[in-house]
Structures are given as C-alpha cells and as structure tokens.
C-alpha positions in Angstrom: -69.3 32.0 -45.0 -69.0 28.2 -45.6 -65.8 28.5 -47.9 -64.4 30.9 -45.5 -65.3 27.8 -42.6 -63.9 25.3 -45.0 -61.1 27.6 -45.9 -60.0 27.9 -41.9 -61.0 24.0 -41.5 -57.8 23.1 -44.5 -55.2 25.4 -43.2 -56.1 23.7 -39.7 -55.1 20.5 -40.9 -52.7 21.6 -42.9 -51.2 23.1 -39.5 -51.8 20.1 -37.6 -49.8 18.1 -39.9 -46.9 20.2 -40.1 -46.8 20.2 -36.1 -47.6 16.4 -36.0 -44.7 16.0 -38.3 -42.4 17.7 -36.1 -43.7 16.3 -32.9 -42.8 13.0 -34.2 -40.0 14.2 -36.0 -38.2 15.5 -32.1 -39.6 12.5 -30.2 -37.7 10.3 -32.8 -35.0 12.9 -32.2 -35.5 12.0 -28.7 -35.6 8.7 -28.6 -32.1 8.0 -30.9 -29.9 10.7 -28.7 -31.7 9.0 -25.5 -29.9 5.5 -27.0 -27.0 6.9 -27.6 -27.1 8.7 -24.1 -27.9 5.3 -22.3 -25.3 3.1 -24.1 -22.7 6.0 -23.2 -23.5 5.6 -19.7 -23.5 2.1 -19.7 -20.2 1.8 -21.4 -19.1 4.4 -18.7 -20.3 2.0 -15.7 -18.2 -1.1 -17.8 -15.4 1.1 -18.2 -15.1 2.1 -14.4 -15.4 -1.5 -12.9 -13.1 -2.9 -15.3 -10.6 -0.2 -14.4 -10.8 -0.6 -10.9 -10.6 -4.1 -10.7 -8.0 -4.0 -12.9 -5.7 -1.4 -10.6 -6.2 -3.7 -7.8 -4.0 -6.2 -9.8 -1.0 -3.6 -10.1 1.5 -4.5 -8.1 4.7 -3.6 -10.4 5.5 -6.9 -12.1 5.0 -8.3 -15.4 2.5 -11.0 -13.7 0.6 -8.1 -12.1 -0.2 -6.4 -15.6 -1.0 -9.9 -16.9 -4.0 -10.2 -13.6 -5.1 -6.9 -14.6 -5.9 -7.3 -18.5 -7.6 -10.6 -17.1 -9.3 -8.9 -14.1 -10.7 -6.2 -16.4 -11.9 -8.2 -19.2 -13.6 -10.7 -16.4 -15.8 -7.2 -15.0 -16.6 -6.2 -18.3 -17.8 -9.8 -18.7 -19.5 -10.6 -16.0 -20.2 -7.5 -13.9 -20.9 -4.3 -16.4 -24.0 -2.8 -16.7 -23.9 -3.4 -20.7 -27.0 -3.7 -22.4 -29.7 -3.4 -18.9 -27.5 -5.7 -17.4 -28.4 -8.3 -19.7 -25.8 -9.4 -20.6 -21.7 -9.2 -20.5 -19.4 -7.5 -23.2 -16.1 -8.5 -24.4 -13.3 -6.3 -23.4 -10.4 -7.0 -26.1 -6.6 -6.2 -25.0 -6.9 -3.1 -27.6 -8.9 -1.4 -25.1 -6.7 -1.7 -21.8 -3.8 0.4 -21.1 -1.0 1.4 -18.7 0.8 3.9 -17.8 2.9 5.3 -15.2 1.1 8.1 -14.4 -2.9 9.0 -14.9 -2.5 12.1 -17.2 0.6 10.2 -19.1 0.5 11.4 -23.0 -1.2 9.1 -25.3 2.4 7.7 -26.7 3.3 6.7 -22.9 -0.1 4.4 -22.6 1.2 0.5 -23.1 -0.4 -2.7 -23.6 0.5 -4.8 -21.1 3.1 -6.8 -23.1 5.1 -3.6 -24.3 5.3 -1.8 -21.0 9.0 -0.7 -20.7 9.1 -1.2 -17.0 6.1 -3.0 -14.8 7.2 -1.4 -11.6 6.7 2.2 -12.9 3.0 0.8 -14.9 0.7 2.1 -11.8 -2.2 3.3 -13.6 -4.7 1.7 -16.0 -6.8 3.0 -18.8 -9.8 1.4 -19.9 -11.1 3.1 -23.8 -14.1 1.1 -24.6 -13.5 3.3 -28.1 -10.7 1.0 -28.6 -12.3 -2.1 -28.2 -12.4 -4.6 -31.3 -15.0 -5.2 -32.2 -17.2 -1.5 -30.9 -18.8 -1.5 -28.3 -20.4 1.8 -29.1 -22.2 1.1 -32.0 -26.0 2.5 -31.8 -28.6 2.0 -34.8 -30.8 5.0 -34.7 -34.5 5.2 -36.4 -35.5 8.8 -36.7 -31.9 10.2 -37.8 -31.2 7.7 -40.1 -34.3 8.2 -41.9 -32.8 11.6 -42.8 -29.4 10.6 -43.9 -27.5 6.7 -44.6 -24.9 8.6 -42.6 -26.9 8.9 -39.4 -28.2 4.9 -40.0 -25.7 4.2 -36.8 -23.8 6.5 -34.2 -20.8 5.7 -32.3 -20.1 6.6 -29.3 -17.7 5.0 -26.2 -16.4 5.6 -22.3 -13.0 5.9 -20.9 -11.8 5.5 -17.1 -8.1 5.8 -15.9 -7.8 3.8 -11.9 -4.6 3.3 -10.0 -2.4 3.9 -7.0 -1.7 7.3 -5.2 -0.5 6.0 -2.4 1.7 3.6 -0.2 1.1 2.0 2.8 4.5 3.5 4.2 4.9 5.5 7.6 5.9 8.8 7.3 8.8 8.0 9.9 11.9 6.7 8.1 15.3 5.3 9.9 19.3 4.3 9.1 19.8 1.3 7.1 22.5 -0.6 9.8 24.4 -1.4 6.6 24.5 -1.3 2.7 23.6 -4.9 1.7 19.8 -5.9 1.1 21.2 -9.5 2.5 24.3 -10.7 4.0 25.8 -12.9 6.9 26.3 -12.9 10.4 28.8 -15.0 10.9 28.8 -16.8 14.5 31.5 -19.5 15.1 28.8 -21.3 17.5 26.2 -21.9 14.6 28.2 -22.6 12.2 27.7 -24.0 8.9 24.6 -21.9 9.6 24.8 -18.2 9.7 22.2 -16.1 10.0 20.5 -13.5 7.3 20.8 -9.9 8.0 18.7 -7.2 6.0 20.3 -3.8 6.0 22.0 -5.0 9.2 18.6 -5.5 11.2 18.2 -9.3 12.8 15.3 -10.8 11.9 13.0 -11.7 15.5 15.1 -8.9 17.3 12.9 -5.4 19.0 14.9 -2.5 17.9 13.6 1.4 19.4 13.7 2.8 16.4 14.3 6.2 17.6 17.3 5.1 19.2 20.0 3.9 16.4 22.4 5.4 14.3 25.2 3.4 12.3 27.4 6.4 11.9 27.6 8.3 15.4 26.4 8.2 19.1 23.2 10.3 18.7 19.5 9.0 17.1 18.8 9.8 13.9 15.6 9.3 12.7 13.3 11.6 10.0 10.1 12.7 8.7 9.5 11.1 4.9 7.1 14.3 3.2 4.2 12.4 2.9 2.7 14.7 0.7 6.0 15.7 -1.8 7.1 14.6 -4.9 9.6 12.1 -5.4 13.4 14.1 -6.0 12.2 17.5 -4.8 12.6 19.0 -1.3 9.0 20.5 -0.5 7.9 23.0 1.4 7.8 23.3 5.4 4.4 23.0 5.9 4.5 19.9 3.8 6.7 18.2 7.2 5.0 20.0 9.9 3.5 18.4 12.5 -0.1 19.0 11.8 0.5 17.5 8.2 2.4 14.3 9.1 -0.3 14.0 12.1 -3.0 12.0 10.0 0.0 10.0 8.2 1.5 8.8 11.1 -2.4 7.8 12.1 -3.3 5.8 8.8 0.2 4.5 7.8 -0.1 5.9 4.3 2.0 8.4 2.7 0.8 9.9 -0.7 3.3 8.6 -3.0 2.3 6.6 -5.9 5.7 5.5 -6.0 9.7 6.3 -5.1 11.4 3.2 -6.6 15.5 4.7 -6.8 14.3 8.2 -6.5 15.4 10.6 -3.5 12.5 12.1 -1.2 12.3 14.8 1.1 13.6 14.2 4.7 13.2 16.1 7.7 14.7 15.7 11.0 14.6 15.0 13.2 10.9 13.1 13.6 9.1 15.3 16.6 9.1 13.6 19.7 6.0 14.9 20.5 4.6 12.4 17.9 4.5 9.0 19.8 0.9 8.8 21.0 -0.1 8.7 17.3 1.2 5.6 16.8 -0.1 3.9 20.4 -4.2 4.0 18.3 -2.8 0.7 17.4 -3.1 -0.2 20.8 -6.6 0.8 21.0 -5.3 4.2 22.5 -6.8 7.3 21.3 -7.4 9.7 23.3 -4.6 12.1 23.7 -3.2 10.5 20.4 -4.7 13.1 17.8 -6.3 9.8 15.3 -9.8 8.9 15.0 -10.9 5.2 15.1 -12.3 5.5 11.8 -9.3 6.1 10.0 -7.2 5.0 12.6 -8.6 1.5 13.7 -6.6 -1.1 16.4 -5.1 -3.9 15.7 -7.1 -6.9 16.6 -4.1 -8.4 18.9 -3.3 -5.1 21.3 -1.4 -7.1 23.7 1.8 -5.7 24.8 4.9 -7.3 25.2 7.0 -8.4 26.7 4.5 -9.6 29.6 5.1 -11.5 33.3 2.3 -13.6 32.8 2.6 -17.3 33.8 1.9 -18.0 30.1 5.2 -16.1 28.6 7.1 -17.8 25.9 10.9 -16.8 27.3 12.2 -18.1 30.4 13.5 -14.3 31.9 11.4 -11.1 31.4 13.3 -8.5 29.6 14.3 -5.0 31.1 12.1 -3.1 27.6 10.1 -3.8 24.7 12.9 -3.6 22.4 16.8 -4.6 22.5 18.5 -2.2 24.7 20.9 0.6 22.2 24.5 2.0 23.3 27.6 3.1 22.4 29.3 4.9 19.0 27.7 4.0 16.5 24.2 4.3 18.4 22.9 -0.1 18.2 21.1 -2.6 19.6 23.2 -4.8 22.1 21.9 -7.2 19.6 23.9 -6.1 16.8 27.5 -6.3 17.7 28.8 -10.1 16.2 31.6 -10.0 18.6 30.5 -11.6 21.7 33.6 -10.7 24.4 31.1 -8.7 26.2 27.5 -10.6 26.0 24.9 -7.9 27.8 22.7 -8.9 30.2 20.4 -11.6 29.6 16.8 -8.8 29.7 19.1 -6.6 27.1 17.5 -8.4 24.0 14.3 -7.5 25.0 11.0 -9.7 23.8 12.4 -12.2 20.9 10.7 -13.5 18.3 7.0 -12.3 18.7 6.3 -11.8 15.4 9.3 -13.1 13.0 11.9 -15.8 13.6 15.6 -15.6 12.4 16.2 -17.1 9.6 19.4 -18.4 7.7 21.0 -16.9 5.3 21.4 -17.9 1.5 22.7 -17.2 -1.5 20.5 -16.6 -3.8 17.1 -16.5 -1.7 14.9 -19.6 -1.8 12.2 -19.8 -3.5 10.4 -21.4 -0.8 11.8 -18.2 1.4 14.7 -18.5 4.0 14.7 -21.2 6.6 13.8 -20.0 9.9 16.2 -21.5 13.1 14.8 -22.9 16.2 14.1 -21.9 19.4 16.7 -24.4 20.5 19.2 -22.2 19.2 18.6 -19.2 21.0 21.7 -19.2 23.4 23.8 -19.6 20.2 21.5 -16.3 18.5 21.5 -14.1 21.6 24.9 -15.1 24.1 24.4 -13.2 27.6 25.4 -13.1 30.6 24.9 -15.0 33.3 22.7 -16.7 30.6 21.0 -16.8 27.4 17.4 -15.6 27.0 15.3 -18.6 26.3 12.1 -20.5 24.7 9.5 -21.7 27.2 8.4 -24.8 25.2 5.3 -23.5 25.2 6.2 -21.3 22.4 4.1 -21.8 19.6 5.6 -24.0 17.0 3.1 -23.6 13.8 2.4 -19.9 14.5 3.9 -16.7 16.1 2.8 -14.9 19.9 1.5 -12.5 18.1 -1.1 -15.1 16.1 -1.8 -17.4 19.1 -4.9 -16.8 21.5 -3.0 -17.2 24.3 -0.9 -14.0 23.9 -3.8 -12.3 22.2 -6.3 -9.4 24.2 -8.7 -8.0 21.4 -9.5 -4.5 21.3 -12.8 -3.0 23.4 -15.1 -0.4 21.5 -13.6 0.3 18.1 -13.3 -3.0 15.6 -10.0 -4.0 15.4 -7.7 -4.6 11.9 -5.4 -7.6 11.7 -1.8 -6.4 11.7 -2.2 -2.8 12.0 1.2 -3.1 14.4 2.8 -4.3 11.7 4.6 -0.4 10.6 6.6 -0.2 7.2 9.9 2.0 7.6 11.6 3.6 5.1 15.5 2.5 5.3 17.6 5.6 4.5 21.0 5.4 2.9 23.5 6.8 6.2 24.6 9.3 6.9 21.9 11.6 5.4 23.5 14.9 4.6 23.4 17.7 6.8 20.0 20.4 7.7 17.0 20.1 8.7 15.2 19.5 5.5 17.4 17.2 2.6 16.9 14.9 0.1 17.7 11.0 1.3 18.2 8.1 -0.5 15.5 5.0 0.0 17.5 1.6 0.0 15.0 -0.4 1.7 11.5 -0.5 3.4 11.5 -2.4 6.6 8.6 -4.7 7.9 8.7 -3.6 11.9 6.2 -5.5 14.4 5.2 -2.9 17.2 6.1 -5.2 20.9 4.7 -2.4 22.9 2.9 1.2 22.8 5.0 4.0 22.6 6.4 6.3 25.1 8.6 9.3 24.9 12.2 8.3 22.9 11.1 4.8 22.5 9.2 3.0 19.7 10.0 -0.9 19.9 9.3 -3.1 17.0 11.0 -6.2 15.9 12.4 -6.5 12.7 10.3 -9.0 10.5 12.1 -8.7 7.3 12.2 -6.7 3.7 9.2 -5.6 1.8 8.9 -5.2 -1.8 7.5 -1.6 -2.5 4.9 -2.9 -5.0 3.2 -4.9 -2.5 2.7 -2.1 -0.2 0.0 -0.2 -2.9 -2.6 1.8 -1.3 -6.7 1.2 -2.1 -7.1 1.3 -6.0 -9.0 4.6 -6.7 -10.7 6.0 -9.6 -9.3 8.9 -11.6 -10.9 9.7 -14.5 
C-alpha cells in the first residue's frame, strides 16, 4: 500500500510539473502577443493623429504637402500614444504618403517631393511599417526562448485621412464672361480701371437667380452634390430632398473637380430659398437644423434706413437691380448713356471693395479704390450712390458693431453668409440634366435673406478651390 501511495504521490508531481510547465509556458505566450498587441495599437493611435493632422495641411500646393510631412512627424512626436505616452517617436518621410484618392494603388502613393500634381494629392497615408528606423520592433521572452527567430516580432499601423468634401453650394450660376481677370475700362477713372472676375464687380449685390449672359431668362442650376466628377448621375441624386441638407451646410461631397465637368440640373427649385435664410437665424419653415445649419454671427440685413447707414440714398433691393437681353445687373453695362436710377445698385460695398485691376496680380493682392470714387464706379441719375463718411475705413459693414445684430438662441458662425458659387462656362447645353463646365468659384456675401426669385449677394472676389477643403476625416 505505501509504494502504491508513493507510486500516485510521483506521477502527481510528475503531473504537476508538466501542467506548471505549460501554465507558464501560455502565460509567457500571453504576455509576448499582449506586447505585440499593445505596441500595435499604439502605433495605430500615432498613425491616426499624424494622418489627420497631416490632411488638415492639404490644400493642393506644393507648400501644403511640405506642412503636412511636418505636421505629421510633429503628432507623432509630440502627441502619439507611443510607448504609454512616455515618450514621442520619430516619424521619418519613408513613412508618409499621398495620393489622390484613399484606395489609390500602391504605385500612385507619393512622397511629398515626387507627387505629379499637388492639387490632385488629397489624401495621406501614414505606414508606420515604413518608418526608418521600425517602430514596430517587439523583444519577446517566452517565444524567443523557443526559437532565435521569435527573439523579436515586428509588427506596424497604417491610417489613410483626407478630404471628401468642399465647402461649395450646391447652387451654381453663369460666368458673366470668359476671363478669370480683366478690365473695365471707365474714361472717368482713368489710368485706373477696375478688376472684373468672370465679369462680376467686386463690392456690387447681384440676385443670383436673376442673370444670364447669353439671353433674357435666369439661368441658374443644381451642382449634384453627391456625383462624381464627369458623369451625369441619377435623378434622385438632384432632387430636392437630396440637395435639401447641401444647400443647409454649404458642402457638397466632392473631394475635388479641378477642370472636370459635373452634373448640372436646372433649373435650381424655387421652392428652395428658405434654406439658405438659417443664415439669418431663420429656421423654421427653412427645412435646416441649427446644428448643422448654424447663423452667422452678423444676421443683419441690408441695406437698412437706419440713421447709422453707410450710403447717403437707401436702395430700391438687396442686390443691383437685373434687366434686359442678356439678363444683368444695371451695374454691369460699361456704357453709361443711360445711368439707372441712383437705388438700382443696391447696397455697395458691405462686404468687399472694388479693386484695380493689374496685370499680373500683386502679391500683396489688388488695391482696393475709395469711397471717394463712387460716383466715377456707379454713375446714376439724378445722382450717384454715395459713402456716408462714416463708413468704416479699416474694416467692412459687415465686420463693424455698428452694422452688426448677433443671432438669439442658436450660436452663431463667423461668415456663414459668405456662400461659394460655382461659375459655369455659358451657355450650358440644353435638358434638364447636362454635364457643365466649372471656370470659376465665386465668393458671394449674402446682403439680405432670401425671398422667392431673389437671392442677393455681393461679389467679393475669386476663390482657389483648394482652400475651400471640407473637415479632414479619417479613412482607414
């Protein structure tokens, strides 16, 4: 009976270790994949900040990719979650990518010196498995001990950020004319002339439902906010329950259009005008939600009989008044044998002065005229619209706190009036839905809320499409 005890007592222990040995043997297991699953993640965290601050630098030049490599190696540096926070890692250019769209092929990702064209580089990849020197690199304890292979494991994170939208209103318009900038030649200011931008005067209201360069009806369009660049999409993509929240937000989901064509519709429902009014604080009845669809912090309509008015004659609308064949602004006509009425301009200047032209553009931008030279700008009859001098003089209306009411119950954003057009190459062929030629995207400075046929905004100049970018997002 004892050897039989002793017998049971050695195969016990003999048991024991064998179990002991593989306890230890899976919580070394354990422990190695658990640092290899913890740098992973950490490397993942690095790799996602240093993406996203690096798309917030994209803005499609070769100085834009430059701020991103340096934005994304400064995240990495100071802002990852590498090793508990403790301390930063070193991102090296190896690592950083870009491409011109998120699921681009590997040969199409570019370092930031060798990209073929910046204005199309609107995504970034960050590959920490890349980097030089690895950031990956874990020593293990239990699975080196069963082979010099296993001694380390690497392992790595990747994140692609970018743009998939522009800050572009689905509502797009007629060029006036051809040129991105040219003269307007009036005898009275000369050697000055002023700068026109597709034909539109800079400080001048235009309805922009009202115009047409080639006939005596408005033309005006959906843009698809939701189509591809090129391709005519389908009707829902246009109806009015699509372009709704668009028209609300200001953002259309295109990463980019650059010389592309995009889907137009037209005419642009007239039933759409209170959505653009929650700019004025003006929601209800306007289909947007404050949330998405916040107020300017100015909602101040002009023009305005106040005491405090910066022109010396209130005029008859919001906007320049538009007439004849081709459908204009009384404004745009250079010939002045029959000046309009002095209230035909509508408000001037509340947002942008006119400026002068020149050949090639200053650097320091164009020179704006003075308010002295209005009656030379804007000849009417039986006299010229002019400047109260209490018109501001290192500001515009629109920035001063005298022509300033701030919205009530919803927090108000700072230039949410300001709307970017789309400037269609005229005429646009005929149907209802075609494909349209972008030449330009207009700056336009809401004077007024909306009504039915009339949206006034005054003309504040050209804007570069890259600059327009919606909110960096993470892809992948």
């Amino acid at each position: 009976m004892a050897s039989r005890r002793q017998g049971q007592r050695g195969a016990m222990l003999i048991a024991f270790a064998i179990l002991l040995i593989l306890v230890l043997g899976f919580v070394g297991l354990a422990l190695d994949v658990g640092q290899v699953i913890g740098r992973k993640t950490e490397l993942q965290n690095l790799a996602d900040n240093a993406a996203m601050a690096a798309a917030a630098e994209l803005v499609g030049t070769p100085e834009g990719l430059l701020a991103a490599v340096d934005k994304a190696k400064h995240s990495a540096a100071d802002r990852s979650a590498w090793r508990r926070r403790m301390e930063g890692a070193v991102l090296s250019d190896a690592s950083i990518r870009f491409a011109s769209a998120p699921d681009a092929p590997a040969s199409a990702w570019h370092a930031a010196g060798s990209v073929p064209d910046p204005a199309t580089a609107l995504f970034v990849r960050v590959d920490t498995q890349a980097n030089d020197p690895s950031l990956g690199r874990v020593a293990t304890a239990f699975l080196g001990a069963w082979s010099p292979a296993l001694r380390t494991l690497d392992t790595g994170a990747r994140a692609v950020a970018g743009h998939t939208s522009l800050r572009l209103m689905p509502l797009a318009i007629c060029a006036l004319s051809s040129s991105a900038a040219s003269p307007r030649t009036n005898a009275a200011l000369l050697p000055a002339v002023e700068l026109l931008e597709y034909g539109f005067r800079r400080g001048v209201a235009y309805n922009l439902l009202k115009l047409n360069p080639h006939g005596p009806g408005a033309e005006h369009f959906v843009l698809n906010p939701l189509g591809q660049p090129g391709v005519v999409g389908s009707s829902l993509q246009v109806s009015d329950a699509s372009v709704l929240p668009f028209v609300c937000s200001g953002m259309v989901l295109y990463p980019r259009i650059g010389s592309a064509q995009v889907h137009v519709h037209r005419p642009f429902p007239a039933t759409m005008w209170p959505a653009f009014n929650a700019r004025f604080n003006q929601h209800a009845g306007s289909g947007c939600d404050p949330v998405v669809a916040p107020p300017d912090t100015n909602i101040r309509a002009y023009p305005n009989t106040a005491a405090n008015w910066w022109m010396t004659n209130t005029p008859d609308a919001p906007s320049a008044l538009s007439t004849g064949n081709p459908l204009l602004s009384v404004a745009d006509p250079e010939s002045n044998a029959t000046p309009p009425s002095v209230g035909s301009y509508g408000p001037l200047w509340s947002f942008a002065r006119a400026v002068k032209y020149s050949s090639p553009k200053p650097a320091g931008g164009y020179l704006p005229f003075a308010t002295s030279d209005w009656p030379k700008l804007y000849p009417a009859t039986p006299a010229a619209p002019a400047a109260k001098s209490n018109y501001p003089t290192d500001k515009s209306p629109y920035l001063t706190p005298a022509y300033q009411t701030a919205p009530t119950s919803n927090t108000g954003v700072a230039q949410r009036r300001l709307l970017h057009i789309p400037l269609l190459a005229c005429p646009v062929p005929a149907g209802s839905d075609v494909l349209a030629q972008v030449r330009g995207i207009g700056r336009f400075f809401m004077t007024a809320p909306a009504s039915n046929g009339v949206l006034s905004a005054e003309f504040d100049g050209l804007a570069a499409e890259g600059t327009l970018a919606g909110p960096a997002e993470l892809l992948q």
